[in-house]
N, C-alpha and C positions, 0 to 999 in steps of 0.2 A: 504494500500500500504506500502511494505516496501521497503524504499531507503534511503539517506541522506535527509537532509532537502533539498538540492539544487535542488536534481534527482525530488524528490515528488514537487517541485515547477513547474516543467518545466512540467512533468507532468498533473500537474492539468491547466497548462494553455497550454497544448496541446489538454484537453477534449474540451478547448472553442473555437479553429477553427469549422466551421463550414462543414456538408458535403458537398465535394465537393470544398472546397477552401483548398487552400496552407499558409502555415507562413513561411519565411527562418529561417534557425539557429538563425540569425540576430536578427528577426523580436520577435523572442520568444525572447532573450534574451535581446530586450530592453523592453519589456511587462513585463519581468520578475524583473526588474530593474538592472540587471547585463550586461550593453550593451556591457563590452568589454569579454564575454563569449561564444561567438557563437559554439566554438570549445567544453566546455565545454558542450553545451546545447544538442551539437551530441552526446557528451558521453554519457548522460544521456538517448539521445532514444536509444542506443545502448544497452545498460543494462534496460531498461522495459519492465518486465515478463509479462505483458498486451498487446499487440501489436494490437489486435484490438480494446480492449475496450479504450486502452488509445491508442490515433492514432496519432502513430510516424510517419506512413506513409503520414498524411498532410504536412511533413515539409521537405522543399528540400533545397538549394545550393539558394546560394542569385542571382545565373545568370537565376535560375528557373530549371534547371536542376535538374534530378533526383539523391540525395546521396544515402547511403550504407541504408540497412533495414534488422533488427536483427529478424525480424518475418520470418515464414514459407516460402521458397520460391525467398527469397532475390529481389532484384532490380524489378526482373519481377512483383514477385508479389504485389509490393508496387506499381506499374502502370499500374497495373490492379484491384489495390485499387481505386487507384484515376478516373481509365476510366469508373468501376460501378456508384461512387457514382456522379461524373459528370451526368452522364447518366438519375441517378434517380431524380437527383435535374432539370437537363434540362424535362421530362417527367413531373414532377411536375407544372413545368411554362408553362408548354404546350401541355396539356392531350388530345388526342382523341378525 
């Protein structure tokens, strides 16, 4: 990955949300130890060249509401990120 050290931190603890769950800006950015960063932490999904592999898309608006998304597609498709992999995690807990 190339970014600042800040961008590649937020980053990597953007891989450890799980599918299906959400982190806010917030949430990342006191995991990240920089808690008064949250606006920063947007920045940083803003500019990640990875959009699915590193998944910006878990991370929303501390009201839970859905923010901006710099991958393919914009807003829609970051909530239709989220409504698949809901979908597969619920399927998972509760197969056929």
């Amino acid at each position: 990955m190339n970014g600042t050290d800040f961008q590649i931190k937020v980053w990597k603890e953007l891989m450890k949300i799980p599918h299906g769950e959400t982190r806010s800006y917030k949430e990342v950015a006191m995991a990240i130890g920089h808690p008064n960063s949250a606006r920063a932490v947007a920045n940083a999904c803003s500019s990640n060249p990875y959009p699915i592999n590193v998944p910006c898309h878990r991370v929303v608006k501390s009201d839970g509401s859905i923010g901006g998304y710099s991958g393919k597609g914009g807003i829609g498709e970051k909530r239709r990120l989220l409504a698949n992999e809901r979908a597969i995690q619920a399927n998972a807990q509760h197969p056929l």
